[in-house]
KEFI-193944 format. One record per residue (C-alpha): x, y, z. Coordinates in steps of 0.5 Angstrom, whole numbers, padded with zeros to 4 digits, always signed. Last residue first. Layout:
N
XYZ/...
This chain:
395
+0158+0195+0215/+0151+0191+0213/+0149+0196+0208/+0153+0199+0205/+0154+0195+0199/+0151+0198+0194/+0156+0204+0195/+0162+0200+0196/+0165+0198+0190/+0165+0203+0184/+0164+0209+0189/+0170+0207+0193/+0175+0205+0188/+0173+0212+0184/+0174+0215+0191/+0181+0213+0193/+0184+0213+0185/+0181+0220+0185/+0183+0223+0191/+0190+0221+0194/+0194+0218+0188/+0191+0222+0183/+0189+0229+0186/+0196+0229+0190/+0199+0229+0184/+0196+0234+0180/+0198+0239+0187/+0205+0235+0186/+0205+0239+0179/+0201+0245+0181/+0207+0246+0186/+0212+0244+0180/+0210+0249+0177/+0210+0255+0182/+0216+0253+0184/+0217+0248+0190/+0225+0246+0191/+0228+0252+0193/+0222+0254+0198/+0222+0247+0201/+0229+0247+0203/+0228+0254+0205/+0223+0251+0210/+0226+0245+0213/+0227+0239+0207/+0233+0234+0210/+0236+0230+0205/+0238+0222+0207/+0242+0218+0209/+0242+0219+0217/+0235+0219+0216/+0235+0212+0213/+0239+0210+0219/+0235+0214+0224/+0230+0210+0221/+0233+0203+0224/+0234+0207+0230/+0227+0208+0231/+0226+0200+0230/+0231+0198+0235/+0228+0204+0241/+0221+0200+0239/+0223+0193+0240/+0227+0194+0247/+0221+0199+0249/+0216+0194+0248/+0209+0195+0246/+0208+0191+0238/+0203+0192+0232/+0204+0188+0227/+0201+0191+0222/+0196+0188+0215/+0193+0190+0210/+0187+0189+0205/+0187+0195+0201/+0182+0200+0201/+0181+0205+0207/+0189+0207+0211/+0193+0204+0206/+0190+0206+0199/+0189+0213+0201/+0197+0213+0204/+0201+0212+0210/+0203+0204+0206/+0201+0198+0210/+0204+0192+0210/+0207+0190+0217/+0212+0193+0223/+0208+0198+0229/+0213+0200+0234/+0210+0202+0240/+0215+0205+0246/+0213+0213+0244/+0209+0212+0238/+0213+0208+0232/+0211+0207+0225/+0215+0203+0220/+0212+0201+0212/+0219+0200+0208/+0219+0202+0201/+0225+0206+0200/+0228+0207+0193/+0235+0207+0194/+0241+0212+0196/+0236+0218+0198/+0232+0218+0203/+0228+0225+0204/+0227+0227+0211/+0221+0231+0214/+0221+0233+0221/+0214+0236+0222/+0213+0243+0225/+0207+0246+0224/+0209+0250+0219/+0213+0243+0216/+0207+0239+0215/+0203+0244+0211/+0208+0246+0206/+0211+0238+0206/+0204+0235+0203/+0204+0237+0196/+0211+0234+0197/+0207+0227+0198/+0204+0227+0192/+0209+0228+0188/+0212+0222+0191/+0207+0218+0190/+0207+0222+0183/+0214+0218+0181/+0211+0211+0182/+0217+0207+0182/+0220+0212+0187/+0224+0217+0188/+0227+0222+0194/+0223+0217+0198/+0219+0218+0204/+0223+0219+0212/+0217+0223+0218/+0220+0226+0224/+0214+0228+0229/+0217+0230+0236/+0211+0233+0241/+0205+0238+0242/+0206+0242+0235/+0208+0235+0232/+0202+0231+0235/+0196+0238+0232/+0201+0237+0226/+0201+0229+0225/+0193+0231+0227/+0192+0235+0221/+0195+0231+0217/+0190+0225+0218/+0185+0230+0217/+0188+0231+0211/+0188+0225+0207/+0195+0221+0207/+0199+0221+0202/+0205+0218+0204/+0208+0211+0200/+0214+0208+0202/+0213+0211+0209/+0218+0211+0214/+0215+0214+0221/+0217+0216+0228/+0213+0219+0233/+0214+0222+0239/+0208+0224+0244/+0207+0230+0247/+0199+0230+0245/+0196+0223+0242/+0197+0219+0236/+0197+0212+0240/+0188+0212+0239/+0190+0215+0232/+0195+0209+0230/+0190+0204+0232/+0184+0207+0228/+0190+0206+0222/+0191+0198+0224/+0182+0198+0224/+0182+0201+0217/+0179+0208+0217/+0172+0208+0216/+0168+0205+0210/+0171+0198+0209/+0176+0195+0205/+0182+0192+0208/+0185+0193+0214/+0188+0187+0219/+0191+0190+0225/+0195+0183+0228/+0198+0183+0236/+0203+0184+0241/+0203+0187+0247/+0196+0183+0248/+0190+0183+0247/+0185+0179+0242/+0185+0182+0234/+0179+0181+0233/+0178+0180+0226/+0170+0182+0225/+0171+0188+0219/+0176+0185+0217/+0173+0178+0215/+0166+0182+0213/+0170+0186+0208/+0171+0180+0205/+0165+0176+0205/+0162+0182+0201/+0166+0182+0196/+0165+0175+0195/+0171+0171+0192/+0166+0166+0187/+0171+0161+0185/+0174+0160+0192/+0180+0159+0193/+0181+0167+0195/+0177+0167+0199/+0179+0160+0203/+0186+0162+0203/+0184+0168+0206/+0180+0165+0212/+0187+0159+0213/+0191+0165+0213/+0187+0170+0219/+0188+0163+0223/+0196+0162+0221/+0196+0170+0223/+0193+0168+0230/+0197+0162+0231/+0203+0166+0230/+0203+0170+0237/+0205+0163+0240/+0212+0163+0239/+0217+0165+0232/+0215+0173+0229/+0221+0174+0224/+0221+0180+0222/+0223+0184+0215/+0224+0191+0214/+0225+0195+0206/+0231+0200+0203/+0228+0197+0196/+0234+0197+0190/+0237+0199+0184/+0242+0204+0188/+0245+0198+0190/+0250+0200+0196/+0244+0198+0201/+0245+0190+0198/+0239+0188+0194/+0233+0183+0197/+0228+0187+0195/+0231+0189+0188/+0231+0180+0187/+0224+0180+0187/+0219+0177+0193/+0215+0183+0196/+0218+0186+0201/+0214+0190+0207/+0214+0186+0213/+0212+0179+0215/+0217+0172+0217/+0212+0167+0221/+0214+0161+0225/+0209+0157+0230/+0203+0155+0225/+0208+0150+0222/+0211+0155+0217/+0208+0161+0216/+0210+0166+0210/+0207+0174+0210/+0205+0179+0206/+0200+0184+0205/+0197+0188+0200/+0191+0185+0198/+0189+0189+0193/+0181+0192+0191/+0181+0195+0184/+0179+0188+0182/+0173+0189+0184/+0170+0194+0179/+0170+0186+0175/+0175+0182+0172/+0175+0176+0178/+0182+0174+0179/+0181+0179+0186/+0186+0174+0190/+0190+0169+0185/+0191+0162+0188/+0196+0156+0189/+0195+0150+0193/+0201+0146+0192/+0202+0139+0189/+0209+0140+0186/+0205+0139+0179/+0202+0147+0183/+0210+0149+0184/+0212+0146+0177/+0206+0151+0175/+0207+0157+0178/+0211+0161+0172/+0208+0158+0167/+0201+0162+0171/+0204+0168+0168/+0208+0174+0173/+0206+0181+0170/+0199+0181+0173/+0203+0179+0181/+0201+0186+0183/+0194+0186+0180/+0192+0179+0182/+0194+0178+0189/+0198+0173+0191/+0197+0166+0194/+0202+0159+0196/+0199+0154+0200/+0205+0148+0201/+0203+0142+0205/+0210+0138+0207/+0211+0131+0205/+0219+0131+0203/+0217+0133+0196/+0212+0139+0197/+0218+0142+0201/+0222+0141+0196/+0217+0146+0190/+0218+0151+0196/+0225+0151+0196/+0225+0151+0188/+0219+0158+0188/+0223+0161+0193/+0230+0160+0189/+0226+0162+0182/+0223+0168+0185/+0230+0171+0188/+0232+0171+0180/+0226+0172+0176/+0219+0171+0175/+0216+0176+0179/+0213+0175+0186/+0208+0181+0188/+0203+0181+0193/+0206+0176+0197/+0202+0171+0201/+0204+0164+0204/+0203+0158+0207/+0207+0153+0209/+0206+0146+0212/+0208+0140+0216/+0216+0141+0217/+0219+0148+0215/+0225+0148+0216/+0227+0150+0208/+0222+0154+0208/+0224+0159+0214/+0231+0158+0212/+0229+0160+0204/+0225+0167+0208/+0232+0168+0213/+0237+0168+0206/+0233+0173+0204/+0232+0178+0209/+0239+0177+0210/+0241+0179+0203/+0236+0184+0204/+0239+0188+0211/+0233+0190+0216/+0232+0184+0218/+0229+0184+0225/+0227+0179+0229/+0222+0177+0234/+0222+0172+0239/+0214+0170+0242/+0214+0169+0249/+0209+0175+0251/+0215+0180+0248/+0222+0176+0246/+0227+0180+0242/+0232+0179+0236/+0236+0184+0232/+0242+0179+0231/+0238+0172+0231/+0239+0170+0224/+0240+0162+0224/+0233+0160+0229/+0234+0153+0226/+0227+0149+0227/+0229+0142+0229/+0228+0136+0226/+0223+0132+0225/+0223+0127+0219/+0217+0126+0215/+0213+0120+0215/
């Protein structure tokens, strides 16, 4: 019989209560790790997690050990991750975990046009009434000190109440997919495109696959309207031009200020972006490049809702990959998310206008231009057309 002990709620600095759910940020990766191993190490019945990427090394390890006690003292372990973004991590690395008696799974595992689909989210669910969501993947850079110039600038948060269900459910649906010897892609895009994500202040956008904005990005467009204020940190920002477009029509009626990355593992996404600043700055967009370490965090906020998960503000982010946002209307959670990104303002490099000019000769403007067609056009319409066009029918 398992022992019942009582869930610790250790990191409760940063926390909010919306519709009885506490949530709490973590903006800091030390405590960010430390929060996942308290939410494993506590949990009683059973743990399931998603992570696009876990690596071999490190903060990896720990997880993996912590998960492999959990096994140990009676507790029903699922962990999954995605294909690509794990590719480097090999099956050796699972395998005390799966002899453990967890169930473990490659979403798109199937080398097809398919495998350019990604999940991109994470998430750990303890007991179907504590999660941990945000934008970090399970390495020790997304877990390093702010002063550590090799590591993510990220957000977690802690979703403790009854708001987990529904994630849990969206869980049990993908770990079916993805368990599944024939992953089908059709049936994928049919979990999306049906999730119903209920009502409330506090509620789960799922995006994936699908012809049309994903359903947290048409959120977004709904909540971006005239004389607004928005905020936004963007790991990865390379939207298409009609999403542009209404970041300016927002900017020239009310405040938009947009973080990116000055550099980036990915160095044409950050190409991409600055192809974007010309436009962007002429309407008015405040646009501030971070500085002290790569950033990765995906925070959105609109007036007093905040949206906190996985998705990038990019092609891949908005059409393609599997996401997910946790999309909350609370002023207390929205004034506390707006000054996590005015830290990173604060430490970072404004780009008005004359800055703009210093830096985009005619070079690097055909450079940024290359970049954008990679990561904005190409990489989005080949995915596209490689795997939709015999599957419109039924969307």
């Amino acid at each position: 019989m398992i022992e019942e002990r009582p869930i610790r709620s250790a990191y409760d600095s940063n926390s909010f209560v919306v519709e009885g759910n506490k949530l709490s940020l973590q903006p800091e990766g030390p405590a960010r790790l430390a929060a996942l191993l308290d939410l494993i190490n506590n949990a009683r019945r059973r743990l399931d997690l998603y992570f696009y990427y876990i690596d071999r090394r490190g903060s990896a390890i720990d997880v993996r050990e912590a998960l492999i006690d959990a096994c140990n003292r009676g507790v029903a372990v699922t962990l999954l991750v995605d294909a690509f973004g794990t590719a480097t991590t090999p099956d050796s690395f699972f395998a005390p975990l799966i002899e453990a008696g967890a169930r473990f799974g490659r979403f798109g595992n199937r080398r097809s046009t398919r495998y350019l689909i990604r999940n991109h989210q994470k998430m750990a669910i303890a007991d179907g009434r504590r999660a941990m969501i945000g934008g970090f993947n399970i390495a020790d850079s997304y877990f390093a000190t702010e002063d550590d110039p090799t590591g993510w600038r990220d957000m977690g948060m802690i979703v403790d109440g009854p708001a987990v269900v529904p994630l849990e459910r969206w869980f049990d649906g993908l770990a079916a997919w993805t368990l599944s010897e024939r992953q089908s892609f059709r049936a994928l895009r049919r979990m999306v495109r049906t999730w119903d994500p209920g009502k409330g202040r506090a509620v789960w956008l799922m995006g994936g696959p699908t012809r049309h904005l994903n359903g947290w990005a048409r959120c977004v467009r709904r909540d971006l309207k005239a004389d607004h204020e928005l905020d936004m940190a963007a790991a990865y920002f390379s939207p298409g031009w009609g999403m542009v477009r209404r970041l300016c029509r927002a900017a020239r009626s009310g405040c938009v200020r947009i973080v990116v990355p000055s550099r980036s593992d990915n160095i044409a996404t950050v190409g991409a972006a600055r192809h974007l600043y010309r436009r962007l700055l002429r309407s008015g967009v405040t646009i501030l490049e971070y500085q002290p370490q790569m950033l990765h965090a995906k925070l959105l906020v609109i007036d007093d809702t905040a949206y906190v998960g996985s998705a990038n503000f990019d092609m891949r982010g908005l059409f393609i990959n599997v996401e997910m946002m946790l999309r909350i209307e609370d002023a207390a959670v929205a004034k506390a998310v707006r000054a996590d990104i005015d830290a990173m303002a604060q430490q970072s490099r404004p780009i008005d206008e004359a800055a703009y000019r210093a830096m985009a000769g005619p070079l690097r403007r055909l450079r940024w231009w290359f970049d954008y067609l990679l990561v904005g056009v190409l990489d989005y319409t080949v995915t596209r057309r490689l795997n939709f066009r015999r599957d419109m029918r039924g969307d």
